[in-house]
VEXDRENMAR-119990 format. One record per residue (C-alpha): residue number from 1; x, y, z. Coordinates in Angstrom, 1 decimal, decimal comma, m for minus. Example, Ala and Ser with C-alpha at 12.3 -4.5 7.8 and 13.67 -1.06 7.14 Angstrom:
<atoms>
nr_xx_yy_zz
1_12,3_m4,5_7,8
2_13,7_m1,1_7,1
</atoms>
This chain:
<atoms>
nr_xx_yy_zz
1_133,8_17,8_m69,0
2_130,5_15,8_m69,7
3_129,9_18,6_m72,7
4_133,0_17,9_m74,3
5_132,9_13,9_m74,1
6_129,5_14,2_m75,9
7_131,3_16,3_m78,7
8_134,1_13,6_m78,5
9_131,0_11,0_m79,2
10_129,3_13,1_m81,9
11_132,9_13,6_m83,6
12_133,6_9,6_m83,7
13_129,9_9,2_m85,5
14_130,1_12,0_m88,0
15_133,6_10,2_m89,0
16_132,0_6,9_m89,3
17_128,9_7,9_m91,2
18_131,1_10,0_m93,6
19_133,0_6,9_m94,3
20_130,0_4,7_m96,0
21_129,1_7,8_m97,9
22_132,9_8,9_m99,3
23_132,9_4,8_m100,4
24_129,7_5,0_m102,5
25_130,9_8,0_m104,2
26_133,1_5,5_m105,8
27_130,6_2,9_m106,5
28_128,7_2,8_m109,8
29_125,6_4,4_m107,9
30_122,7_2,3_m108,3
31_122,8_0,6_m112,0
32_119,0_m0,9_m111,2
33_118,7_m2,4_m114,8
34_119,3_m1,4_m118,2
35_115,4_m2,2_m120,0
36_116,9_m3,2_m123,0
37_119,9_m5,5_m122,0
38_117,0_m7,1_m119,6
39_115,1_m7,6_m122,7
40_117,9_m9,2_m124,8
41_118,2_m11,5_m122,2
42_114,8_m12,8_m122,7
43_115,3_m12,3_m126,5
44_118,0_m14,4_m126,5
45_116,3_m17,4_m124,4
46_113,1_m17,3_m126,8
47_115,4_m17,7_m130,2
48_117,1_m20,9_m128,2
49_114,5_m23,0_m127,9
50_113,8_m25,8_m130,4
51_112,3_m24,3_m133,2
52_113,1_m21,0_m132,2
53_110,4_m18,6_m131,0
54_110,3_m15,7_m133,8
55_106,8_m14,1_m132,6
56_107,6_m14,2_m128,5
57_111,5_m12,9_m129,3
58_109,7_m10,0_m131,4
59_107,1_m9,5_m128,5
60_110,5_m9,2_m126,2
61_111,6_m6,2_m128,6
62_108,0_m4,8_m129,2
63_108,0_m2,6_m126,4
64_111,7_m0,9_m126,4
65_111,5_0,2_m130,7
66_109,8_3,3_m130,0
67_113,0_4,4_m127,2
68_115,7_3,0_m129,9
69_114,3_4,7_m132,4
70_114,2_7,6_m130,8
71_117,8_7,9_m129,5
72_119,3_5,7_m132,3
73_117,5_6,0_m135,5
74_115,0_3,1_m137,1
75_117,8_1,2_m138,7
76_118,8_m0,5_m135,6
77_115,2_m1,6_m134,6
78_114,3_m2,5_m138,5
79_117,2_m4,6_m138,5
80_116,4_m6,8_m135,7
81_112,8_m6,9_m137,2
82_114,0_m8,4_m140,9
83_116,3_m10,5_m139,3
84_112,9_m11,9_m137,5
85_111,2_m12,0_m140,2
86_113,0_m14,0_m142,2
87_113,4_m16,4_m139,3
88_117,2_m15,9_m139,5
89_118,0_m16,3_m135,3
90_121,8_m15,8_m136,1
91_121,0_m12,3_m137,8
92_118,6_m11,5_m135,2
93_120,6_m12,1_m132,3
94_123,8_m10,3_m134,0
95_121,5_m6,4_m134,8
96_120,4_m6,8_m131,0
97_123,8_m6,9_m129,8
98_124,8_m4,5_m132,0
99_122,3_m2,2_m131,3
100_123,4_m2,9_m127,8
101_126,6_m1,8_m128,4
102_125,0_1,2_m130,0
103_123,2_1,8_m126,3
104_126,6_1,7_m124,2
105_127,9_4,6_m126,9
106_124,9_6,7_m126,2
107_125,0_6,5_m122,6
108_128,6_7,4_m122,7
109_128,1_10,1_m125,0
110_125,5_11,5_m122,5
111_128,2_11,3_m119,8
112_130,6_13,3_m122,1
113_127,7_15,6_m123,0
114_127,6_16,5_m119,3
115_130,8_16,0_m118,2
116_130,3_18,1_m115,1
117_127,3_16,7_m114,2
118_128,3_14,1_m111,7
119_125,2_12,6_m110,1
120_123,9_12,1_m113,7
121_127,5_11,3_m115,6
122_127,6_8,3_m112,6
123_124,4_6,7_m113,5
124_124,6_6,7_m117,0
125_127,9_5,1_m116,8
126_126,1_2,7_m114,5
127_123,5_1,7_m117,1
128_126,6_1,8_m119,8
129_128,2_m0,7_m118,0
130_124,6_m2,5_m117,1
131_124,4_m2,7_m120,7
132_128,1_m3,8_m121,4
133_126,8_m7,5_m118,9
134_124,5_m8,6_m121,6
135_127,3_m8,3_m124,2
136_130,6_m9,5_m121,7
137_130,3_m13,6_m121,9
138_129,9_m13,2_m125,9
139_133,2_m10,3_m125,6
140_135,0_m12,5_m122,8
141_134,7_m16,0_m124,8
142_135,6_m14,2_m128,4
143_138,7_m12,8_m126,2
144_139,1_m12,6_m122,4
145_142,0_m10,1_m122,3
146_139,3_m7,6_m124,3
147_137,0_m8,4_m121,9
148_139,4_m7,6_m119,0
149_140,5_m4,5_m120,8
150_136,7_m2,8_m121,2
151_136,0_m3,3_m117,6
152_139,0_m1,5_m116,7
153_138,0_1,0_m119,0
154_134,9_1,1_m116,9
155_136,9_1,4_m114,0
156_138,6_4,0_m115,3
157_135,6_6,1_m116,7
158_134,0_6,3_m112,9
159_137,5_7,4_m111,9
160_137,3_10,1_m114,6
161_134,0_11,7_m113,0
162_136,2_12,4_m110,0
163_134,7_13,4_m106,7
164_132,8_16,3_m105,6
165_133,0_15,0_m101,5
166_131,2_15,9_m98,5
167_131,8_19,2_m96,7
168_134,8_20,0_m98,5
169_136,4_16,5_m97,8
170_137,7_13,9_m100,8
171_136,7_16,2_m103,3
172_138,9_14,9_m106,7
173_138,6_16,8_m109,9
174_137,0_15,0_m113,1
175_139,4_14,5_m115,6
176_137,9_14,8_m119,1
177_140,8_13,5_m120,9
178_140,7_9,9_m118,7
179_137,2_9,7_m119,4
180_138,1_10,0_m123,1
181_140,4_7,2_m123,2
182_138,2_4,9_m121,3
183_135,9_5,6_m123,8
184_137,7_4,8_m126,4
185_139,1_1,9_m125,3
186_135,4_0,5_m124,5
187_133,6_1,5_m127,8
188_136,5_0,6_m129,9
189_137,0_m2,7_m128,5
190_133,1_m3,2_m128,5
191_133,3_m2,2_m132,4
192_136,0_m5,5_m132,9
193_133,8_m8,3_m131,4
194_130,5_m6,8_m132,6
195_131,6_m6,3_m136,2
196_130,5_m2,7_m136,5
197_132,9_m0,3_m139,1
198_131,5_3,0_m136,8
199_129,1_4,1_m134,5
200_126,4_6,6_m135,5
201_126,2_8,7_m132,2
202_126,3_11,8_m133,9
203_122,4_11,3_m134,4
204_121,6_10,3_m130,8
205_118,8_12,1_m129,7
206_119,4_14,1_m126,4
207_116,8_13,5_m124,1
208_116,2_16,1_m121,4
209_115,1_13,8_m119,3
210_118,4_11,3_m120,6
211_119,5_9,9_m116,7
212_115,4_9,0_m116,5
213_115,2_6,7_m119,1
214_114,0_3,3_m119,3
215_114,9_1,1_m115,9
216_116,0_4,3_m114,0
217_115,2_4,5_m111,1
218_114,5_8,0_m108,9
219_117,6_9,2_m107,2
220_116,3_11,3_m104,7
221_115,4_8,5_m102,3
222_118,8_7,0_m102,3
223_120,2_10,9_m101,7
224_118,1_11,1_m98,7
225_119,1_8,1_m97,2
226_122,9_8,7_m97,7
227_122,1_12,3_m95,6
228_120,4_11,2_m93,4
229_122,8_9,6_m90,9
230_124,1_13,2_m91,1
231_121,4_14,9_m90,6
232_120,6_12,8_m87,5
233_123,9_13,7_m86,2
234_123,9_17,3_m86,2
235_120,3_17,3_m84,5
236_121,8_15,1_m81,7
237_125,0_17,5_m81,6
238_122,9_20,7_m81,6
239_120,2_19,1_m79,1
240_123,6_18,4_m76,9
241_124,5_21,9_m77,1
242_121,3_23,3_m76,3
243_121,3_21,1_m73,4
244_124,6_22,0_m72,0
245_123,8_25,7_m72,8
246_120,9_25,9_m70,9
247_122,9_23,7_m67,9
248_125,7_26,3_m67,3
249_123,2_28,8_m67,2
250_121,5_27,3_m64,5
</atoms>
């Protein structure tokens, strides 16, 4: 009788440990910070003081040309760069957001690279949408129903990834054509505000090591942590068992 209120017990907290876990599997994972939409930031707040401050804005960028011109090409980079140059802080400001813009379409392309790939395809649409908060008060002032629109694309695209669940429970199945719509409806909408005729992903580079880019942070800890309440679990269940094994027997 005491054996099988102890399995009643163990049941009851292998339910509510599942139940954190099944919710994250939904959430955007851990976005941490997208290095260059932290760096426009600061970008941004160097070109608005009075005069402007060409050289520290440029010192801002200095650091992420090598990474954009590796997975975008030099033109986004030089253009920010002239823009600098020739002290224009409207022209400067407009190639960073676009190149921005740029950034959301790799990391999406990644995700459709990958498609099956969920751990990764959930990040990079974190640092997508990490990238998309730099760019959303210039989107949501030029037109708020846009901006309403691309974060239900967002919303959307996570949905897409589906679910691969926990012991067989609340697995859902990707969906590759949802994920292309959200897409769609993020870039293209992106492409209105920002001015930009297309979007040269088709020379992105692929970087093997793409969901470890700048500002990402190491998964494995956070997987750990999300087992480990399981894993605590079945040792207390199997300890019980032992226990009430070697009981009987005696």
């Amino acid at each position: 009788m005491k054996l099988k209120w102890w399995l009643q017990i163990v049941l009851v907290l292998l339910v509510t440990a599942m139940v954190p876990m099944q919710a994250l599997a939904y959430s955007y994972g851990n976005p941490n910070e997208e290095a260059l939409a932290t760096a426009y930031k600061n970008f941004v707040a160097k070109l608005a003081v009075d005069p402007p401050d060409f050289a520290g804005a440029k010192a801002e960028f200095d650091p992420l040309k090598a990474e954009v011109d590796q997975h975008m090409g030099a033109e986004p980079a030089q253009a920010i760069y002239d823009a600098l140059d020739k002290k224009d802080k409207d022209a400067a400001m407009k190639s960073y957001q676009q190149t921005l813009v740029l950034n959301v379409a790799r990391r999406m392309k990644s995700i459709e690279a990958d498609f099956t790939n969920y751990k990764d395809g959930k990040l990079l649409l974190a640092k997508a949408l990490a990238t998309y908060e730099a760019l959303a008060p210039i989107v949501k002032e030029k037109d708020a129903q846009l901006d309403t629109d691309i974060r239900a694309g967002f919303d959307k695209a996570l949905e897409s990834l589906g679910n691969p669940g926990l012991f067989g429970v609340g697995v859902k199945a990707a969906d590759p054509a949802l994920f292309k719509t959200s897409e769609d409806t993020i870039l293209n909408g992106l492409m209105k505000v920002f001015e930009m005729k297309e979007l040269k992903v088709g020379h992105f580079a692929k970087d093997s090591n793409e969901s470890a880019g700048s500002g990402t942070a190491d998964t494995s800890d956070a997987a750990w942590k999300n087992w480990l309440p399981l894993v605590l679990i079945a040792v207390v269940f199997t300890a019980i068992v032992v226990w009430a094994m070697r009981r009987k027997r005696a």
